[in-house]
N, C-alpha and C positions, 0 to 999 in steps of 0.2 A: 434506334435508327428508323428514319418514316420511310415509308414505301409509297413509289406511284405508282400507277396501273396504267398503261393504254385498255380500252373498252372500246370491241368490236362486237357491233351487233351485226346479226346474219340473216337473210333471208328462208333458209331452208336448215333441217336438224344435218340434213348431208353437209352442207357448206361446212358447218358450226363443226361438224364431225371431222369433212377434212383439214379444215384450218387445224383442228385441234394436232391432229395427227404431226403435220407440219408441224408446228408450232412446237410441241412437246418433242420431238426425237433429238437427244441429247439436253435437254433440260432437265429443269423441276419441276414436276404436278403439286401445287397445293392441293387443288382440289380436282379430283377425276371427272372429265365431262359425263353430268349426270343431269336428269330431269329431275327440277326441285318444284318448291310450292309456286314459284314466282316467274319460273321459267322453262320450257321445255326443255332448252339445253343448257346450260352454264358450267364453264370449269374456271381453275385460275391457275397460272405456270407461269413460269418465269424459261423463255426461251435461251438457247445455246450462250447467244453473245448476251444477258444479262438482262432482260429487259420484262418486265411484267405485265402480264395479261389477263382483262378478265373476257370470255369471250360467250357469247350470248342470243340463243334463240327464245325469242318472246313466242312465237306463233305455237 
């Protein structure tokens, strides 16, 4: 089965941080918001009602 993703990028690692928070309660974390090679902030979940996200602080 393919998967799509909504991609929100964020202004600040707070935003990034409370979206996530939002976003994940009663979901699934693929991947825990974490600071990677490519991005300060990035995780990926799929929220309550079904819906997948990658969510994203460049700065």
């Amino acid at each position: 089965m393919r998967s799509a993703y909504l991609t929100l990028r964020l202004d600040t690692p707070e935003k990034a941080e409370h979206i996530y928070n939002l976003l994940s309660t009663d979901g699934e974390i693929f991947m825990k918001m974490e600071k990677t090679f490519f991005a300060n902030r990035f995780a990926m979940l799929r929220d309550r009602f079904g819906t997948s996200w990658m969510l994203l602080n460049e700065n």
